[in-house]
C-alpha positions, 0 to 999 in steps of 0.5 A: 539519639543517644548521645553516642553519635551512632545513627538514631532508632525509634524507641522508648524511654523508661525514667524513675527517680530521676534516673534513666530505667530502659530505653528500648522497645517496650510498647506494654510498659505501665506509667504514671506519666508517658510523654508522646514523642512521636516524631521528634528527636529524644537526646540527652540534655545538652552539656554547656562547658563553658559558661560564667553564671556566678552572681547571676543565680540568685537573680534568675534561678530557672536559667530560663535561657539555657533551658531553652535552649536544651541545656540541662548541665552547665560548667562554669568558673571559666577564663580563671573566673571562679569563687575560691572557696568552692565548698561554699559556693557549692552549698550555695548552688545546693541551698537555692536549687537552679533548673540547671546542673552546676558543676565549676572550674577554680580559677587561676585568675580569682586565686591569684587575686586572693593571694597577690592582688592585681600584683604585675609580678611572679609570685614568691615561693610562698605566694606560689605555694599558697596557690596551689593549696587553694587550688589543690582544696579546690580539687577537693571541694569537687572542682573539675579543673583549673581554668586560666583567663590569660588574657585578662588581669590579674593572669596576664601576669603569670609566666608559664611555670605559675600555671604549671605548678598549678595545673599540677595540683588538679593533675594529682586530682585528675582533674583537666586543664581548661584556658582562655589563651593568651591570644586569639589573634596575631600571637594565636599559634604562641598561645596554643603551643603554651596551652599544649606545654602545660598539659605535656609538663603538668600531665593534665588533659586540656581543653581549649576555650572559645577555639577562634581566630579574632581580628579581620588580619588572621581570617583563614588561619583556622586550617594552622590552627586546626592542625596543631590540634590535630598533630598535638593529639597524634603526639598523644596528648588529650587536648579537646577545644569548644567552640560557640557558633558566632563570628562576634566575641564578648568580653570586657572593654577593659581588654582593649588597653594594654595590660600594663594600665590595668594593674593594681585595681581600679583606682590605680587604672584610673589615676594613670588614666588622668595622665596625659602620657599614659593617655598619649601611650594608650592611644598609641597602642589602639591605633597599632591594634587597629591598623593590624585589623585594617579599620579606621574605626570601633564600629565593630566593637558594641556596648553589651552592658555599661552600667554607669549609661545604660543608654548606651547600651547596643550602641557601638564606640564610634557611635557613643564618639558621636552621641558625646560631640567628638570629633569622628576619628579613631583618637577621639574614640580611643578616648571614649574608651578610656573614658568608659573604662574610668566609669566603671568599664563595660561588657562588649561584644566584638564583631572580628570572626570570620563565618568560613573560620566558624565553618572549619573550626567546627568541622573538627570531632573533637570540638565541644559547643559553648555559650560563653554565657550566664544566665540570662535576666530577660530584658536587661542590656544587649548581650550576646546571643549565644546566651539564648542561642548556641544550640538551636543555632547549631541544629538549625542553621549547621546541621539542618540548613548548611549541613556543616555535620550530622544531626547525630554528631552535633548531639554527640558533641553536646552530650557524650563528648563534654561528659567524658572530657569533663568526667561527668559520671552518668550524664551525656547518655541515654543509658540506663543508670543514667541520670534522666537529663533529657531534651525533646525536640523537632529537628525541622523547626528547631532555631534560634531566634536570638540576634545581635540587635535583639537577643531576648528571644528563646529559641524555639523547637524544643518541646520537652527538657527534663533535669534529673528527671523532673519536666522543667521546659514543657511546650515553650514554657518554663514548668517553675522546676528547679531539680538541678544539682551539684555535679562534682569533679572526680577529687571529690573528698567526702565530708568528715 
């Protein structure tokens, strides 16, 4: 299968340093090495758009769980989050050489930090200007495009026209636009109609992260949402959404209070968090949120990762409520959050999807699969699964099991369609010229084996991944190869 979402052919491929030489018929060629592929399926490697792996690189540089699960190509610096200086994490990237490509988003979130703090204002002309030189160097460093985290402090703050004079800056590069909105949930419909604003002011091609409906209220409004999509690219615009295929999120504790009590850093969260008006306002604005989603309690929401109580990790809020002898009702657990979050907050993960938004959204040809991950430390916390997951999980369960969409389409959305929207040159292909980015695997047993309860688990099926043409995932093992590169975007200045 070729990436192209045309019908598989049996055939050979030819690689030779590091680049896809034929792929074709050819019984009669010589090789130093030939791998038996008979009966399984050759693709090429999986491109994941959406991921968060800064800090995580020195800490596992094979990026075992990505490997794993067919990944030869990651983007990160997603939902704003990104190193400012890109020229330096690049060298960085280049310097420890990861099992993985490596390309980055710069991030609005991270830029703004470094210009204006956690500030809850708009910037000065100055401090607008400042922006948008580092992001225009960004451009320049070989960044792929500006993504904004709108949901999450300090980009919370920013008006629409911040980012447009931003995404402006990537335009000039050709570069894209990707976000995390300003709402998942009630305000969804808000929120992607900002997203399509940008790129129709900036002139800049958009991509829509982690496309979802969040909060048990807003189930089945996928169809809405689906078809401003739809319409938004009849009108002409390049807009593209990604999708991982799970029914819970994970993101931050931080993100359950209002944006308000989380300005000017963490002692500034901490001291209004010891008044009790603060608290009594809190606790007014969780409730709201929890009525809107019909519960009575935090059951849906998990602790991933708590690094001041690593105990209390994979338990949930109500839970920890009782494990700390509250009293059992949504006012005690409100505090137990606060309380968490003045202990250094945690990462979560938030039971609220519905499986037949999941079936929809990813109906839709022009949505991409992501993890929404970072590389992996085996063993450590209780994080989502989609970090070992997401791709076998497509294959088996939806194209294999449910058949939601053909084996040849889900290949196509995890090749061809991210390389073109991220402007990958020669990757996403099994084309000669191409880098030899290849994954191997047995379409009737590939699954993933990661679950809530238990997400250490590779997925299983895949036979062979090959980076840059290097075996690097051979027969359910990691071969200790580290051949992955840089992959800039198309602003890339040359070194003088």
């Amino acid at each position: 299968m070729d990436g192209t979402g045309n019908s598989w052919f049996y055939g050979d491929v030819g690689i030779n340093d590091g680049k896809i030489v034929f792929v074709g018929k050819n019984s009669h060629v010589k090789a130093n090495q030939i791998i038996d592929a008979k009966g399984l399926v050759i693709a090429p490697g999986f491109i994941d758009v959406h991921t968060h792996i800064e800090d995580d690189e020195i800490q596992n540089p094979y990026a075992n769980n990505f490997i794993a699960d067919g990944v030869t190509t990651v983007i990160t610096g997603n939902c704003g989050l990104s190193n400012v200086d890109l020229k330096k994490y690049f060298s960085f990237i280049d310097s420890i050489r990861l099992s993985v490509n490596v390309g980055s988003l710069i991030g609005h979130n991270d830029v703004r930090k470094a210009v204006m703090g956690e500030a809850n204002r708009a910037p000065s002309s100055m401090e607008l200007q400042k922006m948008e030189q580092l992001v225009e160097q960004a451009m320049k460093d070989g960044a792929v495009g500006l993504s904004t985290g709108l949901i999450y402090i300090p980009g919370t703050y920013a008006h629409t026209d911040e980012i447009v004079a931003l995404a402006k800056q990537v335009a000039k590069y050709n570069g894209i636009y990707t976000s995390h909105m300003r709402d998942e949930g009630d305000s969804v419909v808000q929120a992607i109609d900002e997203a399509l604003a940008i790129g129709r002011e900036a002139n800049i091609p958009i991509e829509i992260s982690h496309f979802k409906l969040s909060g048990q209220q807003n189930w089945g409004r996928s169809n809405q949402t689906i078809s401003m999509i739809k319409r938004a690219r009849e009108e002409g615009l390049d807009v593209t959404i990604d999708q991982y295929p799970y029914t819970a999120s994970s993101s931050s504790l931080n993100i359950l209070l209002p944006e308000w009590v989380l300005a000017d850093g963490r002692d500034s969260i901490i001291a209004r968090l010891q008044r009790k008006g603060v608290r009594n306002n809190v606790e007014a604005y969780m409730m709201q949120k929890l009525k809107k989603r019909k519960l009575s309690h935090l059951g849906y929401a998990m602790i991933a990762y708590y690094k001041a109580d690593t105990t209390l990790n994979g338990k949930s809020i109500e839970a920890i409520n009782l494990l700390w002898k509250r009293k059992h009702d949504a006012i005690h657990e409100f505090q137990t959050v606060m309380d968490m979050v003045s202990g250094g907050g945690a990462s979560m993960i938030y039971h609220g999807m519905s499986e037949k938004d999941v079936r929809y959204i990813m109906k839709y040809p022009f949505n991409m699969f992501a993890s929404d991950a970072g590389i992996r430390v085996f063993n450590k916390g209780v994080p989502h699964p989609r970090g070992y997951g997401t791709n076998a999980r497509v294959l088996g369960k939806y194209v294999r099991e449910e058949k939601i969409i053909s084996l040849e389409e889900a290949i196509r959305r995890m090749t061809s369609l991210p390389a073109q929207k991220f402007q990958l040159k020669k990757r996403g292909l099994l084309k000669e010229g191409y880098a030899a980015d290849i994954v191997i695997f047995d379409p009737d047993k590939v699954k993933d084996m990661s679950v809530y309860e238990s997400p250490h688990k590779y997925s299983i099926g895949f036979h062979y991944v090959l980076v840059n043409g290097k075996i690097t995932f051979e027969n359910g093992r990691h071969t200790g190869e580290r051949n992955g590169q840089v992959v800039y975007g198309p602003g890339k200045m040359d070194d003088k």
